[in-house]
C-alpha positions as CSV (number, residue, x, y, z in Angstrom):
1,X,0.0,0.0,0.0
2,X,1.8,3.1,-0.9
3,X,1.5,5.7,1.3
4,X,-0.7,9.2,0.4
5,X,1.5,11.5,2.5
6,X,4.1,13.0,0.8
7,X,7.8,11.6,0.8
8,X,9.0,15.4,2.1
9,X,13.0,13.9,2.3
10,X,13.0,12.7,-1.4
11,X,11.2,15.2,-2.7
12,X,14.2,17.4,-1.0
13,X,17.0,14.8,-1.8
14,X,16.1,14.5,-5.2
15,X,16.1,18.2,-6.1
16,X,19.0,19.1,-3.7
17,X,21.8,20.6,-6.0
18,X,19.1,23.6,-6.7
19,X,19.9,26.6,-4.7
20,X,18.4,27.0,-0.8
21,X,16.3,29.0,0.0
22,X,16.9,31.3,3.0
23,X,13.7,30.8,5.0
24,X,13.8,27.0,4.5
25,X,17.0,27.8,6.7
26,X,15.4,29.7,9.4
27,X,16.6,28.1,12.4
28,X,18.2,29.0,15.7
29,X,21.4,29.6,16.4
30,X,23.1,27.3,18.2
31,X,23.8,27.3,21.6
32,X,27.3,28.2,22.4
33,X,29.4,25.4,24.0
34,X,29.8,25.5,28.2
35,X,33.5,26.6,28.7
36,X,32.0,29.6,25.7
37,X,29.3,30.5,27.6
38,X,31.3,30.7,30.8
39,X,33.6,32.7,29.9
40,X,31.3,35.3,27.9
41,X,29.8,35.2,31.5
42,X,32.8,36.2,33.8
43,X,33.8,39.1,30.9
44,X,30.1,40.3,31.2
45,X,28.9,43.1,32.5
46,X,25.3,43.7,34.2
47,X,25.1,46.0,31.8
48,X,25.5,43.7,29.0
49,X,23.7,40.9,30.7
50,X,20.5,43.0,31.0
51,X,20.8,44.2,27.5
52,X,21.0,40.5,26.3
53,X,17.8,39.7,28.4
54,X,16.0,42.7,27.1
55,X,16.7,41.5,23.4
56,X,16.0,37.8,24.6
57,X,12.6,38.6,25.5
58,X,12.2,40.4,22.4
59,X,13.2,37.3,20.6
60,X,11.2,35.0,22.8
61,X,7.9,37.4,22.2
62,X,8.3,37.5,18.3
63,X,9.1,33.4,17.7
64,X,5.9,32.9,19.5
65,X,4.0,35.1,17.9
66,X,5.0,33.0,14.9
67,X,4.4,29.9,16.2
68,X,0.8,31.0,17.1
69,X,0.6,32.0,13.4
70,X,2.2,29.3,12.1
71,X,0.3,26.2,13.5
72,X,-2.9,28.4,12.9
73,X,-1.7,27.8,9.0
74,X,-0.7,24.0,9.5
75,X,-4.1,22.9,11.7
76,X,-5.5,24.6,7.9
77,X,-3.9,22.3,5.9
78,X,-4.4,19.5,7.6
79,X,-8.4,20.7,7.8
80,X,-8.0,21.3,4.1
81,X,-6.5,17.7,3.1
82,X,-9.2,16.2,5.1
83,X,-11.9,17.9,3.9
84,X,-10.6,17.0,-0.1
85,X,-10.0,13.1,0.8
86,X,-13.8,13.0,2.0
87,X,-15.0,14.6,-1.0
88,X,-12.8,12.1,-3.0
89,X,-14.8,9.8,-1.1
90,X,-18.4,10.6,-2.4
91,X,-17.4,11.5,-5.6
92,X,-17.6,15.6,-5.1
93,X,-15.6,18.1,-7.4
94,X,-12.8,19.7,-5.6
95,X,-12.4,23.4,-6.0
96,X,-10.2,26.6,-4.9
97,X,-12.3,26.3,-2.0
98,X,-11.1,23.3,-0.6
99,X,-7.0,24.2,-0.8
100,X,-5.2,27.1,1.6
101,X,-4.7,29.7,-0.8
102,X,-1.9,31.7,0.9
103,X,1.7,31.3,1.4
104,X,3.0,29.8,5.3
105,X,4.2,32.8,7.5
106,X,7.9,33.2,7.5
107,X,9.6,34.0,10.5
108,X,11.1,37.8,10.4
109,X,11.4,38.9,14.0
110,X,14.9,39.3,15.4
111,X,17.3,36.6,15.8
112,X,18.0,34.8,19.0
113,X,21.0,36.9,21.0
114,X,24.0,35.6,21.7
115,X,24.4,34.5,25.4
116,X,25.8,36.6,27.6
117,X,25.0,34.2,30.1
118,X,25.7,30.7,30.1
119,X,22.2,28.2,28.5
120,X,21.9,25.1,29.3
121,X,23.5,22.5,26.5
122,X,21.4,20.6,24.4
123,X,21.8,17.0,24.1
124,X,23.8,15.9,21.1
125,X,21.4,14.0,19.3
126,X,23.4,10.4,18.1
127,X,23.1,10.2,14.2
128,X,21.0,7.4,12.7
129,X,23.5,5.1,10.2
130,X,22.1,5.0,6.9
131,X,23.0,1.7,5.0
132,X,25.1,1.8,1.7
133,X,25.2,-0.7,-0.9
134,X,28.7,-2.3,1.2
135,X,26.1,-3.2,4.2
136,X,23.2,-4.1,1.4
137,X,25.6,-6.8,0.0
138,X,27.2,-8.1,4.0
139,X,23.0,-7.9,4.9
140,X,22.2,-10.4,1.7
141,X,25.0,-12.8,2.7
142,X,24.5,-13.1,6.1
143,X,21.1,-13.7,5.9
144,X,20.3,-14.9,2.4
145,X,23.8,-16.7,1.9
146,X,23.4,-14.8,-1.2
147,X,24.6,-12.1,-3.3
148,X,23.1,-10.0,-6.4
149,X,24.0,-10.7,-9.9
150,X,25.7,-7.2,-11.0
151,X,25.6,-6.4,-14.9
152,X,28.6,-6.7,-16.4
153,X,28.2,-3.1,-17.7
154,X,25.6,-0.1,-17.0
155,X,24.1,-0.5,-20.7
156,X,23.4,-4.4,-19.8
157,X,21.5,-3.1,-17.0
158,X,19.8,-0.2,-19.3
159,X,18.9,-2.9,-21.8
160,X,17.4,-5.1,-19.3
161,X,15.7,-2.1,-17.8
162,X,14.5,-0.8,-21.5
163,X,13.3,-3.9,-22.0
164,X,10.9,-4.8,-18.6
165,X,9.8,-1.1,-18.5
166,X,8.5,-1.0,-22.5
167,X,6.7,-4.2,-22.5
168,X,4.8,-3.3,-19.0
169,X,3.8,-0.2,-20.7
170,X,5.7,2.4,-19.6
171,X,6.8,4.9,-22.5
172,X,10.6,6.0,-23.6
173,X,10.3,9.7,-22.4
174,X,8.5,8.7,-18.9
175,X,11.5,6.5,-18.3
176,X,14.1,9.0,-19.7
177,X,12.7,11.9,-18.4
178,X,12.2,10.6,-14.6
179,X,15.7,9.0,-14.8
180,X,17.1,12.0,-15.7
181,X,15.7,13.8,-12.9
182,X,16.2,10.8,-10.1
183,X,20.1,10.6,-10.9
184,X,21.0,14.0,-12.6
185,X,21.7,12.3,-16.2
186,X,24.3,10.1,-15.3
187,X,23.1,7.7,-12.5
188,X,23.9,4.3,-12.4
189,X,21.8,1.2,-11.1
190,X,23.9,1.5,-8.0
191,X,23.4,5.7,-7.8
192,X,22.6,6.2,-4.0
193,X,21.2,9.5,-2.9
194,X,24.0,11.7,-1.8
195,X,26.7,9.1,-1.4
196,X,30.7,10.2,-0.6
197,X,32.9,7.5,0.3
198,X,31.0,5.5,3.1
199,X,28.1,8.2,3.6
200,X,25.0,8.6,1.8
201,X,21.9,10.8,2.9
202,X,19.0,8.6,2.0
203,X,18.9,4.7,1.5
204,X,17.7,5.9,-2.1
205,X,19.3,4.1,-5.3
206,X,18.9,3.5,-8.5
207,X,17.2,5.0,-12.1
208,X,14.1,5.8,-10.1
209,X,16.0,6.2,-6.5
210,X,13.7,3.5,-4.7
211,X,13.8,3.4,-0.5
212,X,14.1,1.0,1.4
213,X,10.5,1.1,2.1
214,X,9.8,0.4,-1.5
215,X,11.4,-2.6,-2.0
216,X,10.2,-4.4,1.1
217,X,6.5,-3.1,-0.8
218,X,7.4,-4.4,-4.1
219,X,8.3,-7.5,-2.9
220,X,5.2,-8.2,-0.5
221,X,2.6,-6.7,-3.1
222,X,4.6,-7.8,-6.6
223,X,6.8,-10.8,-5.4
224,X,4.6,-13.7,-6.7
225,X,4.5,-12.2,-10.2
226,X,8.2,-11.4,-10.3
227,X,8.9,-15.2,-9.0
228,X,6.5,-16.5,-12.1
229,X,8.5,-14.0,-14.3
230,X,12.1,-15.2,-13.2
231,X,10.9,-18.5,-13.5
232,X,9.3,-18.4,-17.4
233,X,12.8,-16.6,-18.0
234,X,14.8,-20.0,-16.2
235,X,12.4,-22.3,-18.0
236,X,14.8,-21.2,-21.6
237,X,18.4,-21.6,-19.7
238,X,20.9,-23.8,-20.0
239,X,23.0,-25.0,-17.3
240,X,24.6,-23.1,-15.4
241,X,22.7,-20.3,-15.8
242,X,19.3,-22.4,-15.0
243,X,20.8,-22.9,-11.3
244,X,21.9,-19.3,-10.9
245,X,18.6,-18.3,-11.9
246,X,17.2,-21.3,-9.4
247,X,19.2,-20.4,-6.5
248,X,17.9,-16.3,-7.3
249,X,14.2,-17.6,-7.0
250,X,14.8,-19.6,-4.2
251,X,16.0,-16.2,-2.6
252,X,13.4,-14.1,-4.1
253,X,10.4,-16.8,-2.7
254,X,12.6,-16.3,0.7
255,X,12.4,-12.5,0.6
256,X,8.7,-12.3,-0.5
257,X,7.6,-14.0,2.7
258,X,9.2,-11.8,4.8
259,X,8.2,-8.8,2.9
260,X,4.4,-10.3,3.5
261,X,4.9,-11.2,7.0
262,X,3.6,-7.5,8.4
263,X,0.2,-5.9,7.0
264,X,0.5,-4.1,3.8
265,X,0.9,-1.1,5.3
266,X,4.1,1.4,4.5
267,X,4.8,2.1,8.0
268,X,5.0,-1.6,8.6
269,X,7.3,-1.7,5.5
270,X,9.2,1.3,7.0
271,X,10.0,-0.9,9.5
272,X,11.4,-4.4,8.3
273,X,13.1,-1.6,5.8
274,X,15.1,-0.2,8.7
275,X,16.4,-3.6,9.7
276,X,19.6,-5.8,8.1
277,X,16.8,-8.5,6.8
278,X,15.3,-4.9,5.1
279,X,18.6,-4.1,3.7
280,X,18.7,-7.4,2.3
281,X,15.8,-7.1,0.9
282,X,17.3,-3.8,-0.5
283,X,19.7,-5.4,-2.2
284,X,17.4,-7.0,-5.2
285,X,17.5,-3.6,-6.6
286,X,21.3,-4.1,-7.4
287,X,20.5,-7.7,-9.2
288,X,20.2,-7.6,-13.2
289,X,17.0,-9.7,-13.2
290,X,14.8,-8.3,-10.6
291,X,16.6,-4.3,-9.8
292,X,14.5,-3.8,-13.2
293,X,11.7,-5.6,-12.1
294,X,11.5,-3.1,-8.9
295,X,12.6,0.0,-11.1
296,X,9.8,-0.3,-13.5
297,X,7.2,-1.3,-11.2
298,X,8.2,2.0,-8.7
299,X,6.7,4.2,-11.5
300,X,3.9,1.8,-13.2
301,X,2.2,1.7,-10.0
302,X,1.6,5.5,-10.1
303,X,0.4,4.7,-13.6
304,X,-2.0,1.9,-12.9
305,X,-3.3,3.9,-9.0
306,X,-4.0,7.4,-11.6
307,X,-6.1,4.6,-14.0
308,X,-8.0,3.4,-11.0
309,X,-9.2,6.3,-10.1
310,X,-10.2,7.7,-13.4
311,X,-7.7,9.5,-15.2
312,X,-6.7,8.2,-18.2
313,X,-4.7,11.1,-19.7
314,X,-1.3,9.6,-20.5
315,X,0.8,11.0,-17.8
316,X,3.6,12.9,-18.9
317,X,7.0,12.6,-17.3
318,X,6.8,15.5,-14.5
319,X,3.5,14.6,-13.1
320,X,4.6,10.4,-12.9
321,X,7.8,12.1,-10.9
322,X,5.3,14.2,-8.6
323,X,3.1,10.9,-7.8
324,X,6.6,8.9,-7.6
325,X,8.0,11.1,-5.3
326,X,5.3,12.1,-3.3
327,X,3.1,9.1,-3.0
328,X,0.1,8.3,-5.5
329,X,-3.1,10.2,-3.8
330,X,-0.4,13.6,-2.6
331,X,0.5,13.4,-6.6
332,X,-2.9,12.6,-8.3
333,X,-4.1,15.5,-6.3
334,X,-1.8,17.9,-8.2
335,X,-1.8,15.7,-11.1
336,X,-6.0,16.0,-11.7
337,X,-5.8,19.5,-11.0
338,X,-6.6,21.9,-13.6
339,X,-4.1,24.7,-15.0
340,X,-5.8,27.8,-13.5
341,X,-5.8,26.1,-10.2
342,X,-2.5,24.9,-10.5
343,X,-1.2,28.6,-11.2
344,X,-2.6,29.7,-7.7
345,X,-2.4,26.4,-5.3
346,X,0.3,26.7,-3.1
347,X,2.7,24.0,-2.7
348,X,2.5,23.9,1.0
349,X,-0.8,22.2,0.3
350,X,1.0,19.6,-0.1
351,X,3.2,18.9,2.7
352,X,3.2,18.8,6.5
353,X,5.2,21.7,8.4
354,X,8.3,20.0,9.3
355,X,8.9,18.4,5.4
356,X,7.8,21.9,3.7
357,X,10.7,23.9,6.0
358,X,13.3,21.6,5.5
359,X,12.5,21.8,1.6
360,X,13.7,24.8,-0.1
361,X,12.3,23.7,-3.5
362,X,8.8,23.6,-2.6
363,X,9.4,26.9,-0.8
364,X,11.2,28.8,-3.7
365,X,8.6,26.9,-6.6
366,X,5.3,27.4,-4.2
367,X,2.8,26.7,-6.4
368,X,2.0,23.5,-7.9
369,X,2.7,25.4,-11.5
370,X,6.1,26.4,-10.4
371,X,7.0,22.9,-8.9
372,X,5.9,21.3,-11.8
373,X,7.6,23.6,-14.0
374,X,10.9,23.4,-12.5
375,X,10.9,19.5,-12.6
376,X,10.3,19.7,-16.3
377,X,13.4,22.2,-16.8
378,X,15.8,19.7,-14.8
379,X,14.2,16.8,-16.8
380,X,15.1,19.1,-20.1
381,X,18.4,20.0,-19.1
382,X,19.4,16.3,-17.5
383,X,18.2,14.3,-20.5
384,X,21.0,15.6,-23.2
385,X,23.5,13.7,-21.0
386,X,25.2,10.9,-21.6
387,X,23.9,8.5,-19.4
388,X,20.0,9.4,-20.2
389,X,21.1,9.4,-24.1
390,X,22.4,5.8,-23.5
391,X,19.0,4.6,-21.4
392,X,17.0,6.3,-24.7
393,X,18.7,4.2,-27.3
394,X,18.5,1.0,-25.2
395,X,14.2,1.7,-25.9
């Protein structure tokens, strides 16, 4: 089941190397550090001390001022999204009426003083570890005995890709034009979002940057027809290939119960995602057979969720990426919605507070117009690379 809030981090992570937006950077400063703060202390005067009280106070006044204001907004859009997804329910047209039709307040008050006087230190908060594809591969052994087939060469793995994705109907420039995007023109099948050296920033990798979370999802809800698929395909090899592919689906039948052993909920997936058996399962996406299995169905679900529910306008590239990357019902919402709305819906319709802040392209492109605009001009620009020229001649 995907899920119909928005994916606020890959949405951010995915449109990162555009510029940041100052107010998607309004935060505190940080406290100073203890032996700091002491010593600004002792070289204070009482003078200076009250001054930095006075303008603390100030501060203190004005942020919450905006925090009133601000959560007034948020409770709205929450209201807002409710009030659309019962409408959905019975069938009713949505209008202008049912979005929040101005911008979120920005904070412009004055900025929190230094300390003249010592504040208490803020526990350092212990930073999660985000797998890489090394701990994908040590998860798969240790507790698949197994280990992905890697193309011999990114074109094998384009042609494979090319191949899946045409026959299960997805088109050329959908493919192009949303790889381009997901891995700036140039991404391989083992692209991970913001990798360097042993550090990535998301668990994101691949042509159409699939989660953790959506693996463990393809697997439980598209497993049995993958398995039937690897297996037709094993059914024309030769030996040895016929036990490679064997021993694959023995994994893959493995993997698909696990994936299947929570409800099909994404939270539930969320969580088997966040575990080495979850990285395991992560590791499929890295395998020659099945990675384009996963890739192809990470985007033809939007397609087939948008026929479901009615709309069957051929999607074109930038509104597949807004369902891909913000989950089906969050995307079809901007995807049904007419041009004239579009021009005038902000995109903080869209989001929840703490995902729209940390997100300076939704906050620089605020409406759905501009957000859509500017993922067609990377898709423009990214797709006369060499990597998205090679994944266009492979259709």
């Amino acid at each position: 089941m995907r899920p119909h809030a928005i994916r606020f981090c890959h949405l951010y992570l995915a449109l990162a190397l555009l510029p940041i937006a100052p107010q998607a950077l309004a935060m505190d400063r940080a406290a100073p550090s203890a032996a700091t703060a002491d010593a600004m202390a002792q070289a204070a005067s009482p003078q200076a001390i009250a001054e930095y009280r006075r303008k603390l106070a100030q501060y203190q006044e004005a942020r919450s001022a905006f925090e009133a204001d601000a959560s007034a907004y948020w409770n709205s859009i929450a209201d807002k999204r409710r009030g659309r997804n019962a409408k959905r329910r019975e069938h009713l047209a949505i209008g202008l009426d049912d979005y929040v039709l101005t911008q979120p307040p920005v904070y412009t008050g004055p900025s929190r003083p230094v300390g003249a006087e010592p504040e208490p230190e803020r526990p350092r908060r212990e930073g999660k570890h985000i797998p890489v594809v090394a701990d994908l591969l040590k998860a798969a052994a240790d507790h698949f005995q197994w280990t992905p087939q890697r193309p011999a060469n990114e074109l094998e793995f384009k042609r494979a890709y090319a191949r899946f994705a045409s026959a299960a109907g997805l088109t050329r420039e959908q493919a192009v034009r949303v790889y381009a995007f997901e891995t700036g023109g140039n991404g391989t099948h083992a692209s991970q979002s913001g990798f360097h050296g042993s550090r990535a920033i998301s668990t994101a990798i691949g042509y159409n940057q699939l989660l953790t979370t959506n693996t463990v999802e393809l697997l439980a809800e598209q497993g049995p027809e993958f398995i039937k698929l690897l297996a037709g395909k094993a059914a024309g090899l030769s030996e040895p290939a016929r036990q490679i592919m064997d021993r694959k689906i023995a994994v893959l039948r493995k993997m698909v119960v696990l994936a299947r052993s929570v409800p099909d909920e994404w939270s539930q997936h969320e969580k088997i995602g966040d575990t080495p058996q979850g990285w395991a399962l992560h590791a499929m996406v890295l395998d020659i057979d099945v990675g384009p299995l996963l890739q192809t169905h990470k985007l033809l679900t939007s397609v087939i969720f948008a026929r479901q529910k009615g709309y069957t306008r051929p999607l074109t590239a930038a509104e597949l990426e807004m369902m891909n990357l913000t989950g089906d019902g969050t995307g079809l919402d901007m995807v049904t919605m007419p041009q004239a709305m579009r021009e005038v819906v902000p995109t903080s319709n869209f989001f929840q507070r703490s995902g729209y802040e940390r997100n300076p392209v939704a906050i620089r492109h605020n409406t759905v117009a501009k957000l859509l605009a500017i993922t067609d001009e990377r898709m423009d620009s990214n797709s006369h690379l060499p990597g998205a020229k090679e994944l266009a001649a492979a259709f």
